[in-house]
C-alpha positions in Angstrom: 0.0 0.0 0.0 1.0 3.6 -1.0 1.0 6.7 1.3 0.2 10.2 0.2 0.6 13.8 1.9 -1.5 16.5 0.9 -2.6 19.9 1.7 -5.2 21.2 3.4 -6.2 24.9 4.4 -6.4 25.3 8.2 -9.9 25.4 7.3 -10.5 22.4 5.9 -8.4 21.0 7.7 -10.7 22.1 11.1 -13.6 20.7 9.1 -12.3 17.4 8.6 -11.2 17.2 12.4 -15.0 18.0 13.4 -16.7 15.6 11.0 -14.0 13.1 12.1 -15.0 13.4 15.8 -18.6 13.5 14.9 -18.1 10.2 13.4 -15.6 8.8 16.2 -13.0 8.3 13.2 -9.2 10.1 12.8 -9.4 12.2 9.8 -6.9 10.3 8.1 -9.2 7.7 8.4 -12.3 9.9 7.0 -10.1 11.4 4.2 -9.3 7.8 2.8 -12.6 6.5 3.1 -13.9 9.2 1.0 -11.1 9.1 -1.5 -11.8 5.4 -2.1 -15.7 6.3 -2.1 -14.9 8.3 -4.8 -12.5 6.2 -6.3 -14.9 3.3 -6.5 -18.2 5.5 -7.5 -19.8 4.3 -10.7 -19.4 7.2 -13.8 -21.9 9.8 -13.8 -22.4 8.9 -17.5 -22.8 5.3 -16.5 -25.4 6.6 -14.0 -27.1 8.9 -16.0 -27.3 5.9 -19.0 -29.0 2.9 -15.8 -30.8 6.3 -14.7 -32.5 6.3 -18.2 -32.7 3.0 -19.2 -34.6 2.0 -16.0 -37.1 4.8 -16.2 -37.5 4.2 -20.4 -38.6 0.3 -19.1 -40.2 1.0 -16.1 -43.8 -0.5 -16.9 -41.5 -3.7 -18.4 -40.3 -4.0 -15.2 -42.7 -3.7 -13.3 -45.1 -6.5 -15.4 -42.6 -9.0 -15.2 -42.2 -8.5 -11.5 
């Protein structure tokens, strides 16, 4: 596993401490979890194509349910 630094302004950086504690996590801990939330997040095109698709065949659906 990799490590990365990065920089955050002091209010950010306050920020992430407060949702941290709110959460009873380190913000290291809160900062990576998002990252690979992000990381792992499906395209918005990809969304916006399932988005349409399922609407366009709702009735489909919902008579071979």
């Amino acid at each position: 596993m990799s490590s990365i630094t990065i920089t955050l302004s002091d209010d950010h950086l306050a920020k992430l401490r407060e949702i941290a504690t709110r959460y009873n996590v380190k913000p290291e801990d809160l900062a990576r979890v998002s990252i690979e939330e992000l990381l792992t997040r499906p395209e918005e095109s990809f969304q916006q194509a399932a988005d349409y698709i399922l609407h366009k065949n709702a009735e489909l659906y919902r008579r071979l349910a």
